[in-house]
C-alpha positions as CSV (number, residue, x, y, z in Angstrom):
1,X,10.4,17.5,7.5
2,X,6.7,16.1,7.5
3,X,4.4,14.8,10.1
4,X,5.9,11.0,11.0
5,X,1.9,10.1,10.6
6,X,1.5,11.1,7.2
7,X,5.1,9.8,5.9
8,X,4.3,6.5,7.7
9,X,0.9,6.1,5.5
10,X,2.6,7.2,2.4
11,X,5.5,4.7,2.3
12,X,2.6,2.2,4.0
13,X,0.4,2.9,0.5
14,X,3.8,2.8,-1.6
15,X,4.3,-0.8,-0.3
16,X,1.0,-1.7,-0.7
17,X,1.8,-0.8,-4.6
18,X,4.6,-2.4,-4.5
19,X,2.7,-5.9,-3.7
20,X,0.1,-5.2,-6.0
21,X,3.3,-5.0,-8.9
22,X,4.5,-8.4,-7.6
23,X,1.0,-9.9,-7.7
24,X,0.8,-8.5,-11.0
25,X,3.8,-9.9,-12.2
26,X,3.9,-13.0,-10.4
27,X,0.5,-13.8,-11.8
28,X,2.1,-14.3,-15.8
29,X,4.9,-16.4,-14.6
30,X,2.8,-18.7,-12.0
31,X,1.8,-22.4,-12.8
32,X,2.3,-23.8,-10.3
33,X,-1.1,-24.4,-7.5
34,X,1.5,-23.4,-4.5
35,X,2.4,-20.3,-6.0
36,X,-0.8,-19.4,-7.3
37,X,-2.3,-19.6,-3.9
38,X,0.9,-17.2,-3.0
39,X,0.0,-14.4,-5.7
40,X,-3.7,-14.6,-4.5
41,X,-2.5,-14.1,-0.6
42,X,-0.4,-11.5,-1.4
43,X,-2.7,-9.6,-3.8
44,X,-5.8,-10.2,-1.2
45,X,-2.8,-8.5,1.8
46,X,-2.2,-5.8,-0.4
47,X,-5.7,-4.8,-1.2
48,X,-6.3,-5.0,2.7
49,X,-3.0,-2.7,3.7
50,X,-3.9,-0.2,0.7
51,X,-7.8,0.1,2.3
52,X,-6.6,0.5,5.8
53,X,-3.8,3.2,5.2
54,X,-6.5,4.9,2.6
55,X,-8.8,5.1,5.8
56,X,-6.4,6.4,8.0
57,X,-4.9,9.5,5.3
58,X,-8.8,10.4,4.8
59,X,-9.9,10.3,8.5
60,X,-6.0,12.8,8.8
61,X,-7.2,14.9,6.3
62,X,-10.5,15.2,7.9
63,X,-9.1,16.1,11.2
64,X,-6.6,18.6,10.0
65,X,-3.9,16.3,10.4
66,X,-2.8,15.4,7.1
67,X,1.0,17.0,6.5
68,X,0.5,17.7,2.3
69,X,4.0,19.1,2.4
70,X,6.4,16.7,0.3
71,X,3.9,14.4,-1.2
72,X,6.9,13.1,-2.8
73,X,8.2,11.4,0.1
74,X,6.1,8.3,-0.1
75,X,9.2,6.3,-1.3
């Protein structure tokens, strides 16, 4: 089983993913102000959560602490 730390900022950048998808999606289907705003919000969070987790798996792997066993449990 891998480090809690690293599995934590996997699934954490797989949900940020997941947002962007929604954003994306949203985005073609959206005309209305109210839900525009909503895409933009959640687009604007997702960007934020993927930088954040990003900073914490390089500042990990910098320190050693990065668990690349089962890269394929981000989900």
């Amino acid at each position: 089983m891998g480090c809690p730390h690293t599995k934590f900022v996997r699934k954490t950048l797989h949900m940020a993913q997941e947002l962007t998808v929604l954003a994306d999606q949203a985005e073609g289907e959206t005309h209305e102000d109210g839900c525009a705003v909503l895409v933009g919000v959640i687009r604007d969070c997702a960007y934020k959560i993927r930088s954040q987790a990003e900073r914490e798996m390089h500042s990990r792997k910098a320190r050693g602490a990065w668990d690349a066993k089962g890269a394929e449990e981000a989900g």
